[in-house]
LONUDO-603450 format. One line per 4 residues: their letters; for each residue x negated, z negated, y of C-alpha. Coordinates in Angstrom, 1 decimal, always signed. Last residue first. Layout:
N
A> X Z Y ~ ...
# end
This chain:
292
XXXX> -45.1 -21.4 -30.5 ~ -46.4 -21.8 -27.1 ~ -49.9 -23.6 -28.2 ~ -51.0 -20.8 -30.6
XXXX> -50.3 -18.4 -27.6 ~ -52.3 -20.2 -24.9 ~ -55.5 -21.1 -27.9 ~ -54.9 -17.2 -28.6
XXXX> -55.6 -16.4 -24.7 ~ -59.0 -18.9 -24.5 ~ -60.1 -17.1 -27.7 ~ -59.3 -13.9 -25.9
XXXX> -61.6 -15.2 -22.9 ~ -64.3 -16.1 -24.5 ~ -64.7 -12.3 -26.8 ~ -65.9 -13.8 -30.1
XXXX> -62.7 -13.2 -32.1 ~ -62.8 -14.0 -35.9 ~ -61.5 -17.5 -35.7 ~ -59.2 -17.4 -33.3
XXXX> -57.4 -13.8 -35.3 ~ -56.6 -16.3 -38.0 ~ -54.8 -18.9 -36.0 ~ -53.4 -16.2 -34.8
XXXX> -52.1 -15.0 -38.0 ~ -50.7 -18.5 -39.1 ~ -49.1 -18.9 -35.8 ~ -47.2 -15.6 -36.1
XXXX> -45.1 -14.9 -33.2 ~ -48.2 -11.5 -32.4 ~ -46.9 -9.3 -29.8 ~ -49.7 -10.9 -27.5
XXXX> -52.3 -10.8 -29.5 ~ -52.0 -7.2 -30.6 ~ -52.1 -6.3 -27.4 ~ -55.0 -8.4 -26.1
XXXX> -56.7 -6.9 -29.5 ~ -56.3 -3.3 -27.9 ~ -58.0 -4.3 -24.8 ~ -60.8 -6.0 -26.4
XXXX> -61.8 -3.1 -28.8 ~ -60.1 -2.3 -31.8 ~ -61.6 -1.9 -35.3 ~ -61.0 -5.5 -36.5
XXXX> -57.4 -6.7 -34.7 ~ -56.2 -3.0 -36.3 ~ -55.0 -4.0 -39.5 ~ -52.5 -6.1 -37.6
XXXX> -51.0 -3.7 -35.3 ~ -48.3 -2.0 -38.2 ~ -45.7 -5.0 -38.2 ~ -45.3 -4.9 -34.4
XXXX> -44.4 -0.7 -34.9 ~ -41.2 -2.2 -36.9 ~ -39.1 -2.6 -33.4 ~ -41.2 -0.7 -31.0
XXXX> -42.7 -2.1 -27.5 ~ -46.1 -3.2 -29.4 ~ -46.0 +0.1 -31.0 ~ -46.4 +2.0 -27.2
XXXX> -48.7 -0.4 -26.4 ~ -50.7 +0.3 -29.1 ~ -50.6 +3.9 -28.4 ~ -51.6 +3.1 -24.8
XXXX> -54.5 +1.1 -25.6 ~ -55.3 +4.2 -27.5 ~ -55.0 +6.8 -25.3 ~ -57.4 +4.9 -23.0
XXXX> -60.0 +4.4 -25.8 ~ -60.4 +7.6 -27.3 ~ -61.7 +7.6 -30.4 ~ -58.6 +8.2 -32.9
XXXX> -55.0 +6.6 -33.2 ~ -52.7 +9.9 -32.8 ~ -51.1 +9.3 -36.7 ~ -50.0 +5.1 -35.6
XXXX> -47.8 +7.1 -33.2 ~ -47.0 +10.3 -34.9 ~ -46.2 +7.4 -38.0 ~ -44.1 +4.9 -35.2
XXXX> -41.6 +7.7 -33.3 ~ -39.1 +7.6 -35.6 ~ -38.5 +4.0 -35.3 ~ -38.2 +3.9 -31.2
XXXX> -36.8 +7.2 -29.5 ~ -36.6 +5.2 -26.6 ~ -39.8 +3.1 -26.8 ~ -41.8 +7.0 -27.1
XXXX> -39.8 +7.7 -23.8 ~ -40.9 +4.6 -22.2 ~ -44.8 +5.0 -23.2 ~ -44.5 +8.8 -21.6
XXXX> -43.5 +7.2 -18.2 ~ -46.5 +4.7 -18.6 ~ -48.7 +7.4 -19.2 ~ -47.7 +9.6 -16.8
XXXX> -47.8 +6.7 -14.0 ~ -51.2 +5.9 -15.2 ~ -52.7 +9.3 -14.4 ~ -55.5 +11.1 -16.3
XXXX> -53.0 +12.2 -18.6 ~ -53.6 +10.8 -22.7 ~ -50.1 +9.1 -23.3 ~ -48.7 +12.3 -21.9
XXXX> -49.6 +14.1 -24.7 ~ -48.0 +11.8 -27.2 ~ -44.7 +12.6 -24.8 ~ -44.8 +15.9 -25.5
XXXX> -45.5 +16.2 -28.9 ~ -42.9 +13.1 -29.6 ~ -39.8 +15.2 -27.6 ~ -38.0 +16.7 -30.6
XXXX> -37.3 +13.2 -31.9 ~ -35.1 +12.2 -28.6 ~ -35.8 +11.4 -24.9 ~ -33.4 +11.7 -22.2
XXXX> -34.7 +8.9 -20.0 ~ -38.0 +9.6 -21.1 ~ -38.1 +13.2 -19.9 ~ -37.2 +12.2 -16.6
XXXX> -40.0 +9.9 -16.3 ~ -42.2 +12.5 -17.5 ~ -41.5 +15.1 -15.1 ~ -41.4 +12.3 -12.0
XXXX> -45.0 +11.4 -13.7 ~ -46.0 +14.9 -13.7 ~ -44.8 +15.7 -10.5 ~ -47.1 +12.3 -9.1
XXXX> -50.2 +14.0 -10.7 ~ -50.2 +17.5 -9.0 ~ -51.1 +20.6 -11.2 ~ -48.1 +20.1 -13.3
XXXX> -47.8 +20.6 -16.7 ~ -44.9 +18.2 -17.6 ~ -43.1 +20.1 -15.1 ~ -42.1 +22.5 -17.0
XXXX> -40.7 +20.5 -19.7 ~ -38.1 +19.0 -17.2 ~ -36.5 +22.7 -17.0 ~ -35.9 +23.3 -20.6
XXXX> -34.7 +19.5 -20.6 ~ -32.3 +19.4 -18.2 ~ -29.1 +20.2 -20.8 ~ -30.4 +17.0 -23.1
XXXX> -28.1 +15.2 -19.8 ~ -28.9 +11.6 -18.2 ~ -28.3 +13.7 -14.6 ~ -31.0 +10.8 -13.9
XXXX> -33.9 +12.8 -15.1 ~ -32.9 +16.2 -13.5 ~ -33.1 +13.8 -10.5 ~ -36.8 +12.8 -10.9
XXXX> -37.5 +16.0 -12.0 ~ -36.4 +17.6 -8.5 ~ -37.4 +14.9 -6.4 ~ -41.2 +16.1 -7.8
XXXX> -40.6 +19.1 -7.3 ~ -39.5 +18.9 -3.3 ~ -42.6 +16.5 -2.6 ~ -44.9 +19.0 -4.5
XXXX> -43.9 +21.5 -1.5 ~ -44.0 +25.2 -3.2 ~ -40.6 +24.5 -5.0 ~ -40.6 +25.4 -8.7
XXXX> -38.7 +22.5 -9.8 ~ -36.1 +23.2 -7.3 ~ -33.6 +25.8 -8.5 ~ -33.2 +22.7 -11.4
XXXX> -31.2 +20.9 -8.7 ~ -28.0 +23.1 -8.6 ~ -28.5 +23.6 -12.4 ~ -29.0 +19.8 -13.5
XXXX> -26.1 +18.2 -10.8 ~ -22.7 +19.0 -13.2 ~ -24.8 +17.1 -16.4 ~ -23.9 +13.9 -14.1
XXXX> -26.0 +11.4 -11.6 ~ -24.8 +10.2 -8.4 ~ -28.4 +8.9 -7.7 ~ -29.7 +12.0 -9.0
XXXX> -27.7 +14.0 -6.4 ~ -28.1 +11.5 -3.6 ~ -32.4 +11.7 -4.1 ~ -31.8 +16.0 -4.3
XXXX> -29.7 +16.2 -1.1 ~ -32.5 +13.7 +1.0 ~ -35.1 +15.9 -0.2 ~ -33.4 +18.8 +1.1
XXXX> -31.9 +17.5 +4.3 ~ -35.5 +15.8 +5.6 ~ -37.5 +19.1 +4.5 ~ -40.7 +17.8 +6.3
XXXX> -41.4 +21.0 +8.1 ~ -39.0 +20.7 +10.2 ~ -35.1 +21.0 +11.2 ~ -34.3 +20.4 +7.6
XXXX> -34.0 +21.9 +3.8 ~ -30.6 +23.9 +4.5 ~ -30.3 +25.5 +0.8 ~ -28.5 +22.2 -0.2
XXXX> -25.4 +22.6 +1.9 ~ -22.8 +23.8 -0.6 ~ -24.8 +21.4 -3.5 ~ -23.8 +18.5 -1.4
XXXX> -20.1 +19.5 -1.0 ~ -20.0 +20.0 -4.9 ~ -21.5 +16.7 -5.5 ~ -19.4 +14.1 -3.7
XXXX> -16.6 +13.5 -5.9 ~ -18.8 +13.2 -8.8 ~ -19.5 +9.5 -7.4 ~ -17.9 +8.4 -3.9
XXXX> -19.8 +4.5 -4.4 ~ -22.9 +6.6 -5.1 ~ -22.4 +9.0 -2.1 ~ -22.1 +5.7 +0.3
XXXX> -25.1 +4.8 -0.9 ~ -27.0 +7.3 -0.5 ~ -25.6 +7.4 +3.4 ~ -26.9 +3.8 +3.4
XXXX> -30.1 +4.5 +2.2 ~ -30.7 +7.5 +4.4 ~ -28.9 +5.5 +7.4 ~ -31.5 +2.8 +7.2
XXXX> -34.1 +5.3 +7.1 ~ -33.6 +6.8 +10.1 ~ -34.9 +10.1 +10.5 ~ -31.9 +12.2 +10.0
XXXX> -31.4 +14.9 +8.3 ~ -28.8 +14.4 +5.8 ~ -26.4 +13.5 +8.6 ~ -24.5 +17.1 +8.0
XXXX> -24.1 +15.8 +4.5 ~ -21.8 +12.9 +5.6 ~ -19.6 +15.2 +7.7 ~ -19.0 +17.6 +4.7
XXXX> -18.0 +15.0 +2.8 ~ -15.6 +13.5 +5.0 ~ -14.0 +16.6 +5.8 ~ -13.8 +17.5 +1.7
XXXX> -12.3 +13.8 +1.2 ~ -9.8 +14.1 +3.9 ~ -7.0 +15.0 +2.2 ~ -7.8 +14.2 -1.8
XXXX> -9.5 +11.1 -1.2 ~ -12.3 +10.0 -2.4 ~ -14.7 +11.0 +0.7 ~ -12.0 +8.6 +2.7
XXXX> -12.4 +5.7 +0.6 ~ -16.7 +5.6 +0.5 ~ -16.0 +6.4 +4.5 ~ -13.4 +3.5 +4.6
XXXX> -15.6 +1.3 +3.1 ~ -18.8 +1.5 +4.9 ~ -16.5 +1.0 +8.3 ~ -15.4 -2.3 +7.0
XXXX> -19.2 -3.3 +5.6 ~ -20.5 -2.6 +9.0 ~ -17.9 -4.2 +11.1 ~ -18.3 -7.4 +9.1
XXXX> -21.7 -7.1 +9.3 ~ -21.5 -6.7 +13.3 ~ -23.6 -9.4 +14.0 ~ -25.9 -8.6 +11.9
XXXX> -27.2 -5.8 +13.4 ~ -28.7 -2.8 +11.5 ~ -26.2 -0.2 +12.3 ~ -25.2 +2.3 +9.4
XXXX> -21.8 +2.3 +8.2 ~ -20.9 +1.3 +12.3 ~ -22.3 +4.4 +13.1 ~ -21.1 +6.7 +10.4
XXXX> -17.8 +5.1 +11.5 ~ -18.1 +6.4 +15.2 ~ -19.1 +9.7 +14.1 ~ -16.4 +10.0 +12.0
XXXX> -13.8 +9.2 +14.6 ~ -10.4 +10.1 +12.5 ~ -7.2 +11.1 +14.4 ~ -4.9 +8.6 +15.6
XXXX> -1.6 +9.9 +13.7 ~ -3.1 +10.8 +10.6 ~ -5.9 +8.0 +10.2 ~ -2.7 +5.7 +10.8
XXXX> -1.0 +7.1 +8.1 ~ -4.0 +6.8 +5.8 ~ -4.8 +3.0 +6.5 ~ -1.1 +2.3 +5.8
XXXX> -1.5 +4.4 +2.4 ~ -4.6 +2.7 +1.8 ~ -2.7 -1.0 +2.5 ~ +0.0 +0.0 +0.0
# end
């Protein structure tokens, strides 16, 4: 009853976007109550079947601002309108900005992925081959939100990328829709030169859990980086816990600190204190002995 009020009123007063917007968006606290108020009735007036095309279409024309503040709260205001909000994104999402730092475009690929949905992976996948890094890299990390098996043809190509930070957006993506098919790729990425890959490619390998444990335990070789991350990797997997044991002998400190620290067996640590040498390990395993 009180939307239809608020409605009939809209109708015979007329609607002052602007003035909303700037309500939605004003950092002072005394007018929190204001803020939250006029928040609302944008979120209520993008969902509704009038005025929600007018609304939208308003809300995306802000996309360039330079305010941060009304970036966040503009994203958020597109979360709380959901699917509702995509097709009037998409319709503007060739403008990239009045400059050179593509303010409208990046801002039109963060909302996307923040609204999520298979409906966003072909408007954004247009994108992954955009000549500013930036742009790719908001890409992926939206095609990985969308939550959808459908982004994956594009999402494997940026795996590849020549910039590090791409990679890791690819990668992140990839692990949030990761399945069986996916272990080359994601075994690869435990070995990239930049953490955030490897961490990315850890969480994808944790998703697919059990069937990811023998290309896992089959990967362990000399190199020392990939390894720690391997065992990490296992640590993290239901059943791979039960496989780190023989491997307290042939790995160096960093893998053992793993190994360790998984470890709810007071028998086996006890075990692993009197082997180790390294002081600070033994000083760890006295820790963990003691908490269980």
């Amino acid at each position: 009853m009180k939307s239809v009020i608020f409605l009939l009123f809209l109708v015979n007063q007329g609607i002052d976007f602007e003035d909303l917007y700037n309500k939605a968006t004003t950092l002072l606290v005394q007018f929190e109550a204001e803020k939250d108020s006029a928040f609302n009735k944008l979120v209520e007036l993008g969902q509704d079947s009038l005025y929600g095309d007018t609304t939208i279409d308003f809300l995306v024309s802000k996309f360039d601002t330079k305010s941060a503040i009304e970036r966040h709260r503009l994203k958020d205001i597109f979360k709380k309108i959901g699917t509702r909000g995509i097709k009037g994104i998409v319709k503007k999402i060739d403008y990239r900005g009045s400059d050179e730092e593509d303010r409208a475009l990046k801002q039109s690929l963060w909302v996307l992925g923040e609204i999520g949905s298979e409906e966003i992976v072909e408007p954004v996948a247009r994108f992954i081959k955009d000549k500013e890094w930036k742009i790719r890299s908001g890409a992926f990390t939206a095609l990985g939100k969308a939550e959808s098996r459908k982004a994956v043809p594009y999402i494997k190509e940026g795996l590849n990328d020549s910039i590090a930070v791409v990679r890791k957006s690819a990668y992140y993506a990839l692990s949030r829709v990761a399945e069986e098919d996916d272990i080359p790729y994601l075994l690869r990425g435990l070995d990239d030169e930049f953490y955030g890959v490897r961490y990315a490619a850890v969480a994808g390998l944790v998703k697919i859990g059990e069937p990811a444990l023998e290309p896992l335990l089959g990967s362990i070789g000399d190199n020392s980086l990939k390894d720690f991350f391997v065992f990490k990797t296992l640590s993290e997997i239901d059943g791979g816990k039960t496989k780190l044991d023989s491997y307290v002998k042939k790995g160096g400190p960093e893998i053992r600190l793993i190994i360790y620290e998984v470890c709810d067996d007071k028998d086996k640590l006890l075990l692993f204190l009197e082997n180790e040498k390294q002081e600070i390990l033994k000083n760890f395993l006295h820790k963990r002995i003691s908490e269980l």
